[in-house]
BALOBA-318799 format. One record per residue (C-alpha): x, y, z. Coordinates in pm, whole numbers, plus 50000, padded with zeros to 5 digits. Layout:
REM BALOBA-318799
LUMRO,X,Y,Z
...
REM end
This chain:
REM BALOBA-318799
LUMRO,63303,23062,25117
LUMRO,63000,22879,24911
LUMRO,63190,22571,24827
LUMRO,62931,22409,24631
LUMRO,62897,22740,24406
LUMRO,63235,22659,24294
LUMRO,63256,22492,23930
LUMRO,63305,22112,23994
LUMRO,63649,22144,23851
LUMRO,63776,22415,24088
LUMRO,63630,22213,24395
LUMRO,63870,21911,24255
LUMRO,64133,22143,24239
LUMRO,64061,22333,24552
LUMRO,64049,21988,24761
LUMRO,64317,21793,24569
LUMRO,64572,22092,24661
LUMRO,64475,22041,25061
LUMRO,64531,21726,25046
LUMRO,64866,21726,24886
LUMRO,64978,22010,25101
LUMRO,64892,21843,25426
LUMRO,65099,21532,25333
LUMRO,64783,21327,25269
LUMRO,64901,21263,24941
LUMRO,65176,21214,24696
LUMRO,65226,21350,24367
LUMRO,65121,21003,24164
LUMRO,64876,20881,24420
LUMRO,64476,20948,24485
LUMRO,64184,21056,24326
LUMRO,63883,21278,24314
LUMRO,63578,21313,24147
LUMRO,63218,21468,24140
LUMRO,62888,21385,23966
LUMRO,62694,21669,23854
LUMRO,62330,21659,23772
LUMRO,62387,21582,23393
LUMRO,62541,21272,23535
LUMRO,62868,21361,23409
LUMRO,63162,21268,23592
LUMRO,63414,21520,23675
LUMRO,63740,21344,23813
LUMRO,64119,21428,23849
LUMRO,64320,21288,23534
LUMRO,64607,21023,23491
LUMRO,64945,21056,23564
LUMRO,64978,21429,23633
LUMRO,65136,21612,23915
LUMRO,64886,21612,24225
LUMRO,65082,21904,24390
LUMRO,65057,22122,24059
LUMRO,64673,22018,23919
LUMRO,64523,22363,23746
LUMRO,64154,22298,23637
LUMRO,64233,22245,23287
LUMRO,64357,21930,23383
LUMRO,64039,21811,23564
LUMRO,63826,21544,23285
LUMRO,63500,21535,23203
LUMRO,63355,21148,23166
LUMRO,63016,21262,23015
LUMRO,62685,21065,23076
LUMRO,62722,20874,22739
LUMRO,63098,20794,22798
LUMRO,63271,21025,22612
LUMRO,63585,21224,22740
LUMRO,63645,21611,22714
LUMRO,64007,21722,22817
LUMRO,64344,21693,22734
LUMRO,64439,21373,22995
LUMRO,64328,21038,23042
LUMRO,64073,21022,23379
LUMRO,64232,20898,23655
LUMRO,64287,20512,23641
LUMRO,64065,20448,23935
LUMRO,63764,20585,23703
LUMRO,63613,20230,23722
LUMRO,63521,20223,24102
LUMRO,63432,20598,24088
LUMRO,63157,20484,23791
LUMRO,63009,20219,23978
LUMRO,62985,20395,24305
LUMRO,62760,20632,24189
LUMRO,62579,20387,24024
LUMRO,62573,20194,24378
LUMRO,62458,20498,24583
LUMRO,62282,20779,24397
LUMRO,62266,20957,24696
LUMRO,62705,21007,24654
LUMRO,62788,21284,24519
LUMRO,63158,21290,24548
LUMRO,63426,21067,24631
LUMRO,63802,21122,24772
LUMRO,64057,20855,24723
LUMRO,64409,20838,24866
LUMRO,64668,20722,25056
LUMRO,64743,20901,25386
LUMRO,65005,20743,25590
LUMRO,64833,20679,25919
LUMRO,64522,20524,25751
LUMRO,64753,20307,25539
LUMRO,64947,20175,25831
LUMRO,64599,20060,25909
LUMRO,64511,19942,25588
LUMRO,64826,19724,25566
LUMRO,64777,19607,25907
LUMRO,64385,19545,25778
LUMRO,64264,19725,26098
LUMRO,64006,19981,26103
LUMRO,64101,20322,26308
LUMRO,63936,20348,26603
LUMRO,63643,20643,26559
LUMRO,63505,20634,26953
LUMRO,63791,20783,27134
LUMRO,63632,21167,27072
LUMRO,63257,21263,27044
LUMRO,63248,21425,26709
LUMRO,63434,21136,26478
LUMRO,63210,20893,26401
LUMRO,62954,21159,26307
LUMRO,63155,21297,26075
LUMRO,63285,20964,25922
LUMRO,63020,20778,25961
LUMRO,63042,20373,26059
LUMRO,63378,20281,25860
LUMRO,63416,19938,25649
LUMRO,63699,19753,25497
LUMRO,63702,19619,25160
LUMRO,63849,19318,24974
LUMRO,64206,19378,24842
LUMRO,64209,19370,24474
LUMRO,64445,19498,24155
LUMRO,64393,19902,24118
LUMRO,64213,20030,23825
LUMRO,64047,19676,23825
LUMRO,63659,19593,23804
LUMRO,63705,19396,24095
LUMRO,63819,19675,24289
LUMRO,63538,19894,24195
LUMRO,63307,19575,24287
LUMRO,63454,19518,24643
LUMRO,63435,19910,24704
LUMRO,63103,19932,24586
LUMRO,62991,19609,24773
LUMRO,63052,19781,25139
LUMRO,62934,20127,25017
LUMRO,62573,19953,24895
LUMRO,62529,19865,25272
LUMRO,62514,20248,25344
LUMRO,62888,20291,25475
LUMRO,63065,20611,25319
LUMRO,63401,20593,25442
LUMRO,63583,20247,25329
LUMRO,63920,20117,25415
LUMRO,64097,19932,25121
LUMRO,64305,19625,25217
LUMRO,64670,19710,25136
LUMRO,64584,20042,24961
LUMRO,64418,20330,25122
LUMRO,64059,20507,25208
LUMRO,63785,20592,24980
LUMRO,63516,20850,25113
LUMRO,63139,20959,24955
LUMRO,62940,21255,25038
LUMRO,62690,21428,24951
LUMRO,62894,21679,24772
LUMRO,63299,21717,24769
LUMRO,63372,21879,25093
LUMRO,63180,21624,25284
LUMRO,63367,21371,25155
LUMRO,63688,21555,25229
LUMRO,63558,21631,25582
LUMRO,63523,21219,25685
LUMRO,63883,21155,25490
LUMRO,64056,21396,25660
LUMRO,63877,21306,26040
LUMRO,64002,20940,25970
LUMRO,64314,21039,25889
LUMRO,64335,21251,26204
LUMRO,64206,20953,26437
LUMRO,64408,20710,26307
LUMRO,64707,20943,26382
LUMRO,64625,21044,26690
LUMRO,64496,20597,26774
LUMRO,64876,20526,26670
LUMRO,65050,20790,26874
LUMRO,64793,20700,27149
LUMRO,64904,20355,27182
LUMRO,65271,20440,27220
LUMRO,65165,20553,27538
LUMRO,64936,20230,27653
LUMRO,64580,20162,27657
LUMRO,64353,20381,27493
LUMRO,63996,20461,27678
LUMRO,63710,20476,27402
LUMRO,63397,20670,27482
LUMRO,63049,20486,27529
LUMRO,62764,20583,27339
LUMRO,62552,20746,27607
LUMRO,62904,20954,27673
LUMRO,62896,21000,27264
LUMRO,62494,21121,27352
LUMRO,62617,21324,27599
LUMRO,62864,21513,27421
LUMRO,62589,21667,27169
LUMRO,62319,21661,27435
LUMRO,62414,21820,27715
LUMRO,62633,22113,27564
LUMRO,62390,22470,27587
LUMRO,62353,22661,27316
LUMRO,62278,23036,27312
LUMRO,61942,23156,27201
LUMRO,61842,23507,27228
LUMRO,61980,23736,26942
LUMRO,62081,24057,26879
LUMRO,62150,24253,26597
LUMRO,62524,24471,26622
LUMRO,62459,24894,26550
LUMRO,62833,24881,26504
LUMRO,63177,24714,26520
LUMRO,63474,24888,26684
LUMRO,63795,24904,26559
LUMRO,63864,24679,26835
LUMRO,63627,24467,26678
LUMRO,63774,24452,26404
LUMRO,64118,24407,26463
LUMRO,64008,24098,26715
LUMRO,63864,23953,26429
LUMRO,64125,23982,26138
LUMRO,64425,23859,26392
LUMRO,64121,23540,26562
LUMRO,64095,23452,26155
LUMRO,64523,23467,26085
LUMRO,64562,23286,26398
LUMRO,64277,23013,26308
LUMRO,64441,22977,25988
LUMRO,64749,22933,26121
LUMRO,64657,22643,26380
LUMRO,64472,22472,26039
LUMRO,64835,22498,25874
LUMRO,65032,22390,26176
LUMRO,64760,22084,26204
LUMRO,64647,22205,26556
LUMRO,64275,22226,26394
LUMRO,64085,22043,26160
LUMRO,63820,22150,25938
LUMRO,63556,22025,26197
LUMRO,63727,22089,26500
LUMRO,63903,22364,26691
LUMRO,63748,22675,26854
LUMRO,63938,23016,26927
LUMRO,63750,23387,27151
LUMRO,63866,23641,27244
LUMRO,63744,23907,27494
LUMRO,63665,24222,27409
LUMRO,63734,24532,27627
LUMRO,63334,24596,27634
LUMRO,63301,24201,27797
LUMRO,63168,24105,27512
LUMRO,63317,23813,27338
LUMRO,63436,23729,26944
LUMRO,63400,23309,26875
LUMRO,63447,23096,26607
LUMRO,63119,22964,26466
LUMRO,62963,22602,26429
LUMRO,62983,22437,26131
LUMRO,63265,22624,25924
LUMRO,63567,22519,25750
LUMRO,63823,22667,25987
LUMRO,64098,22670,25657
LUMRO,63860,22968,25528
LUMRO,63719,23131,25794
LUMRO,63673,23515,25758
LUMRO,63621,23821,26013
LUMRO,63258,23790,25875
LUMRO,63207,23432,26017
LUMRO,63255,23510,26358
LUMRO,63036,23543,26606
LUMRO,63000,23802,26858
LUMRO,62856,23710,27182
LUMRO,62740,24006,27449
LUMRO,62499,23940,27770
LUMRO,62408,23575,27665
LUMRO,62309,23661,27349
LUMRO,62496,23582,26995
LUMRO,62516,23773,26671
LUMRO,62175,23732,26454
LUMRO,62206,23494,26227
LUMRO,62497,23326,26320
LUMRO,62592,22995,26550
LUMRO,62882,22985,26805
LUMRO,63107,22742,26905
LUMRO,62887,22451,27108
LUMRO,63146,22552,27328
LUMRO,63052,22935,27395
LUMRO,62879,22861,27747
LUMRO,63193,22718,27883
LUMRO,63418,23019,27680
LUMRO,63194,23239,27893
LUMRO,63253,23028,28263
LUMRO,63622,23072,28210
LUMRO,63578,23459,28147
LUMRO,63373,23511,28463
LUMRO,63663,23332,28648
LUMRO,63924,23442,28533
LUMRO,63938,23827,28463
LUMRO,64305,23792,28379
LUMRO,64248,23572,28102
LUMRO,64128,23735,27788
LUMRO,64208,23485,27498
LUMRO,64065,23083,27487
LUMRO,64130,22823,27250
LUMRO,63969,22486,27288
LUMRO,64191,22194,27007
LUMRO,64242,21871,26920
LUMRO,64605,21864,26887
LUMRO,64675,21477,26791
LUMRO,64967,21464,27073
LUMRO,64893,21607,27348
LUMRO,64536,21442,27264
LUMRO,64732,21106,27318
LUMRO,64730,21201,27721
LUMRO,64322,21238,27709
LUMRO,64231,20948,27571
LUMRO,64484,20761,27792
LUMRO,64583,20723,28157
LUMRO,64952,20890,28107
LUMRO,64927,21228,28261
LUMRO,65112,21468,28048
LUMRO,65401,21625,28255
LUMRO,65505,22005,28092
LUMRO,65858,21966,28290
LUMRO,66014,21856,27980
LUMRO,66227,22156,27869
LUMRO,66240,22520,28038
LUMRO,66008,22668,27773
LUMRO,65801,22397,27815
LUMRO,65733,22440,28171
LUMRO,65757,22817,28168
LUMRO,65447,22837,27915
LUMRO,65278,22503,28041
LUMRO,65334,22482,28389
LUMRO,65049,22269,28549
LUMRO,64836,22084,28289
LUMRO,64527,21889,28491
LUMRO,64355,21631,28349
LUMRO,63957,21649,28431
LUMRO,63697,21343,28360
LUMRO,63479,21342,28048
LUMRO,63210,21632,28024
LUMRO,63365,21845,28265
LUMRO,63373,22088,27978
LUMRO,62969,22063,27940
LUMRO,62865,21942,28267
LUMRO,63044,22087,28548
LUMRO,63180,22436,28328
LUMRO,63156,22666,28684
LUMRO,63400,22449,28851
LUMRO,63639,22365,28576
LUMRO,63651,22713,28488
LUMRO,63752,22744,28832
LUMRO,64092,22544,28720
LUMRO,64253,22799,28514
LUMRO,64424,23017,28748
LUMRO,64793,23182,28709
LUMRO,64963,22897,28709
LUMRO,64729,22661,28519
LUMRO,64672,22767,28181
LUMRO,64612,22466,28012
LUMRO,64352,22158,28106
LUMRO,64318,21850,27913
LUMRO,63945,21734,27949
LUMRO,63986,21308,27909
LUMRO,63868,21170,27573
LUMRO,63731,21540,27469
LUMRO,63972,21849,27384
LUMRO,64277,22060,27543
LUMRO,64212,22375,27647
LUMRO,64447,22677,27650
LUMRO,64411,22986,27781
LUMRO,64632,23339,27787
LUMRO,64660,23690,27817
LUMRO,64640,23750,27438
LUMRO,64543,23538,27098
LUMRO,64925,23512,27072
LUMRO,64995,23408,27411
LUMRO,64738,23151,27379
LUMRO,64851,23019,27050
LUMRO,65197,22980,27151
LUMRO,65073,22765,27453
LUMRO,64872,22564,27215
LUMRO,65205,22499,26978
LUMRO,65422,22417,27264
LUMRO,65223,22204,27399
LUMRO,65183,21992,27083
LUMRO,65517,22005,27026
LUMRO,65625,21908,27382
LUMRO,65381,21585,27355
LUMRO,65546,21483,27020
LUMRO,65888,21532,27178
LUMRO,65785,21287,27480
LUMRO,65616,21047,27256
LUMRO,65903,21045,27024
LUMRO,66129,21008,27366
LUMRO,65882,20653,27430
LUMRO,66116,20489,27198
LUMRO,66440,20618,27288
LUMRO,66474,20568,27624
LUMRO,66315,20651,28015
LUMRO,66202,21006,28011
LUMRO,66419,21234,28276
LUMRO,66196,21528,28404
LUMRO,66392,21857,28548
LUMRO,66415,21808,28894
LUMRO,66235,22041,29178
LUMRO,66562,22201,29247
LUMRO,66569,22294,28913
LUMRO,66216,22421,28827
LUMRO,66269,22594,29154
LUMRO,66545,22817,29014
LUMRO,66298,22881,28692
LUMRO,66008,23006,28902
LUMRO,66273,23223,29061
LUMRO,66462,23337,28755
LUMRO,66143,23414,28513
LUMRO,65888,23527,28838
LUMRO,65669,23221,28834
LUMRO,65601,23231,29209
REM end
């Protein structure tokens, strides 16, 4: 999808209804807005539904102030004006209240954006402005006061986050990222202290990761192909949906009966990914014209391992992400289904997955399918996209279930005896 061919008021739209879907929103609160090169200001109205917008109820705040559309523009207009005046180079800003950033903002804390390698990029350094009355001048000033010192993602004291970007779904892109660190900071610190990543370990991370060079132009896609591709895109979706995957982050292959492999690409939304966007990778060389996954080298370790595992899927889960950027090991011996999809989980050091990929591939053997790489990803591996998938989703929900157990009381794991009879009864040995 060409995002930024999409008339200013469907991108509102189009962004406004992912944010209220993924409960990053309520119907009365947040607001969004674009400047177009007329210097006309399209932004989401005043008191109107956010979960049922249409773009007839987008406003236009034209250059020379006047207003075409049937609402009011949102109340927040003010701060939205002055941004733009305060950074030309904004293009777009998201306002709202997501819950995990406004347990920050009421605790005036700023999340932390160091425990993963890819945050801060996409957020950028993050500042905290002034509380003042919404709708007010003064609010606009204080917001506009930290953005002039080239910050585009602000915390608001007692109120929520504003983002800027260079167009809408760059904006979008650092909100939702903050959102998703501060959730996974507070579920993090249930479970004690939280590691952060240094900044040659940050270098490292977008360094040291190979990429794949030579091309090659496909004669022809098999129906194999094909279907690989329609059920990777469903299944990508689906991990978007169920919040396994951002729009940044989350990488699914597949191998093909040839050897060959299908990967998601670099650099794409994964909400609307398509069959198209993928990228096929045979003897080290990708798809002309397209990017893999930064991760493809490694993808391609754990094939050459492992010839009984045919499906990969490298997340950032915020739960079971708790584990890697602590100490607490994650322990699958939870629930049967837990353990019977889980089994061993490993936890290896930081850049294991870039560099040392031969021996970690080495890890994922019968009855370790999953690896948790410390302050970096999961990893989840399977017989099939569905097999893999369903590892993925159990472990997340098995970390929210132990988290959630934190508070409730001392965790009781099934005892050997026990897991014993479960190797026997479902052939685990």
């Amino acid at each position: 999808m060409q995002f930024n061919l999409l008339h200013p008021a469907d991108q509102i739209i189009m962004i406004m209804e992912r944010i209220y879907r993924y409960g990053m929103t309520t119907t009365s609160g947040g607001n969004l807005s674009i400047i177009d090169d007329n210097g006309d200001i399209w932004i989401s109205p005043a008191g109107v539904d956010k979960g049922s917008l249409t773009r007839a109820d987008v406003v236009c705040v034209k250059a020379d102030g006047t207003i075409v559309g049937k609402h009011r523009p949102s109340s927040e207009y003010p701060f939205h004006q002055l941004m733009y005046k305060t950074r030309p180079d904004l293009k777009a800003v998201v306002h709202a209240h997501p819950p995990a950033l406004v347990a920050f903002s009421i605790a005036r804390k700023i999340p932390n954006i160091n425990m993963l390698g890819n945050d801060h990029l996409v957020s950028g350094k993050v500042g905290m402005a002034d509380y003042a009355l919404p709708g007010s001048t003064l609010l606009g000033e204080e917001i506009a006061s930290v953005f002039a010192q080239g910050i585009r993602s602000v915390m608001l004291e007692n109120h929520g986050i504003v983002t800027g970007g260079t167009d809408l779904f760059e904006a979008f892109k650092a909100f939702e990222t903050l959102e998703y660190t501060a959730r996974l900071e507070i579920e993090a610190r249930r479970l004690g202290k939280i590691n952060t990543l240094t900044e040659e370990q940050q270098k490292q991370a977008h360094t040291q990761q190979l990429q794949i060079t030579d091309e090659f132009q496909p004669v022809a896609c098999s129906t194999e192909e094909r279907e690989v591709r329609r059920e990777m895109c469903a299944f990508i979706h689906r991990s978007y949906d169920q919040q396994l995957f951002t729009s940044t982050q989350g990488t699914f292959s597949q191998r093909l009966s040839d050897g060959s492999i299908i990967i998601t690409p670099t650099a794409k939304d994964r909400k609307y990914l398509q069959p198209e966007d993928l990228v096929r990778v045979e003897n080290d060389a990708k798809e002309s014209g397209k990017l893999p996954s930064r991760s493809v080298k490694f993808h391609q370790a754990i094939y050459n391992a492992q010839p009984d595992v045919h499906s990969i899927i490298i997340a950032h889960p915020p739960n079971v992400m708790a584990f890697a950027v602590t100490d607490t090991v994650f322990d699958s011996r939870t629930i049967p289904e837990s353990y019977i999809l889980l089994r061993n989980n490993p936890k290896v050091p930081f850049g294991a997955t870039f560099l040392n990929i031969e021996q970690t591939a080495k890890l994922f053997v019968a009855n370790t399918p999953m690896v948790i790489a410390e302050n970096d990803c999961v990893i989840v591996t399977g017989s099939s996209l569905l097999n893999a998938f369903d590892r993925l989703e159990v472990a997340e929900y098995s970390a929210k279930a132990i988290l959630a157990a934190q508070i409730i009381g001392d965790i009781v794991h099934i005892d050997e005896q026990k897991i014993k009879d479960i190797d026997v009864a479902f052939n685990l040995l």
